[in-house]
C-alpha positions as CSV (number, residue, x, y, z in Angstrom):
1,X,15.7,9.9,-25.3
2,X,18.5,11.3,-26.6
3,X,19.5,10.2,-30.6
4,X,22.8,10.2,-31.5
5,X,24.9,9.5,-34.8
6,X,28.3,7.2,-34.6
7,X,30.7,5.8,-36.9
8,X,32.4,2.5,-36.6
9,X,35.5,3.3,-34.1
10,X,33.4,6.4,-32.0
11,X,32.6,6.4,-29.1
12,X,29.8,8.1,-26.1
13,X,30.4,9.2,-22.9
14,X,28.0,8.3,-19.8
15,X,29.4,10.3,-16.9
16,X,32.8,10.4,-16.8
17,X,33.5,6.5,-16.3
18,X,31.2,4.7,-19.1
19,X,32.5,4.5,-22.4
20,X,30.4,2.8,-25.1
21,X,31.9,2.3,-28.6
22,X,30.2,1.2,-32.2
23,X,33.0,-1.6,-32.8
24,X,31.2,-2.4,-35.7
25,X,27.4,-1.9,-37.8
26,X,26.2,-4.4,-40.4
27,X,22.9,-4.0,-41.8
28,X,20.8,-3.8,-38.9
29,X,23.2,-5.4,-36.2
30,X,25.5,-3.1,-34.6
31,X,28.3,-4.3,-32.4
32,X,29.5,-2.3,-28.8
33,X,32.0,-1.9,-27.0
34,X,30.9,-0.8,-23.3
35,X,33.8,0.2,-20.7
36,X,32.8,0.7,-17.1
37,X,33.9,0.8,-13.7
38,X,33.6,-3.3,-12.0
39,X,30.7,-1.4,-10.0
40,X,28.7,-1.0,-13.2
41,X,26.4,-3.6,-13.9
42,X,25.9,-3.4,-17.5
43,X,23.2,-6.5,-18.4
44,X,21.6,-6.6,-22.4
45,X,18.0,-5.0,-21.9
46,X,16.4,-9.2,-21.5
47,X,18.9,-10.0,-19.0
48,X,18.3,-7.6,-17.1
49,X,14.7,-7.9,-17.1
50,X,15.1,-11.5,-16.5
51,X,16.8,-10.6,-13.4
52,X,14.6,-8.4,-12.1
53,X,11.9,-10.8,-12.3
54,X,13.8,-13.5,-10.2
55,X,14.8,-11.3,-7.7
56,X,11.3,-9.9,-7.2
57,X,10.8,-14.1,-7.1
58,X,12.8,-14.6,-4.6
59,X,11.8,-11.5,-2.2
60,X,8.1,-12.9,-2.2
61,X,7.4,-16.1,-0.2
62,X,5.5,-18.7,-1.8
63,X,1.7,-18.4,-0.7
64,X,1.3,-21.5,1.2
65,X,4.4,-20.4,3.5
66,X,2.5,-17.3,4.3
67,X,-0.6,-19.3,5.1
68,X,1.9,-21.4,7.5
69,X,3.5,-19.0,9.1
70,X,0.0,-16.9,9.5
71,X,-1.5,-20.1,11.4
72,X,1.7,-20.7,13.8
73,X,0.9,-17.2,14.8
74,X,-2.7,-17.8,15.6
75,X,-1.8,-20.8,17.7
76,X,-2.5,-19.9,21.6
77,X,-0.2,-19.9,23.8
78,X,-0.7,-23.4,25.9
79,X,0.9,-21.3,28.8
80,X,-1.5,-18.8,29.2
């Protein structure tokens, strides 16, 4: 992890099209500013995790679908 040192008003560089700026630090609260391309997702740490979660949700069907689906693929064929 790299540990850096800012003042009120400086800024960081990520690449060459994030900029993240200490607008203002109170006690232990510190205030950004974060510039970044629209492609950037930039989520707080939670949010992010949040939405991981629900997206791994979503991607997994609910057991008892799986069950269904497993037995409609057992079924014979009443053709055969």
């Amino acid at each position: 992890m790299l540990v850096l040192t800012r003042r009120s008003g400086e800024s960081v560089m990520i690449g060459d099209d994030v900029v993240i700026t200490v607008l203002e630090a109170r006690g232990d609260v510190v205030r950004l500013g974060i510039e970044a391309p629209r492609d950037v997702q930039v989520h707080r740490e939670e949010v992010y995790r949040e939405l991981q979660e629900a997206n791994r949700a979503a991607a997994s069907p609910p057991e008892d679908a799986v069950h269904a689906l497993t037995r409609m693929l057992e079924k014979p064929d009443p053709d055969e």
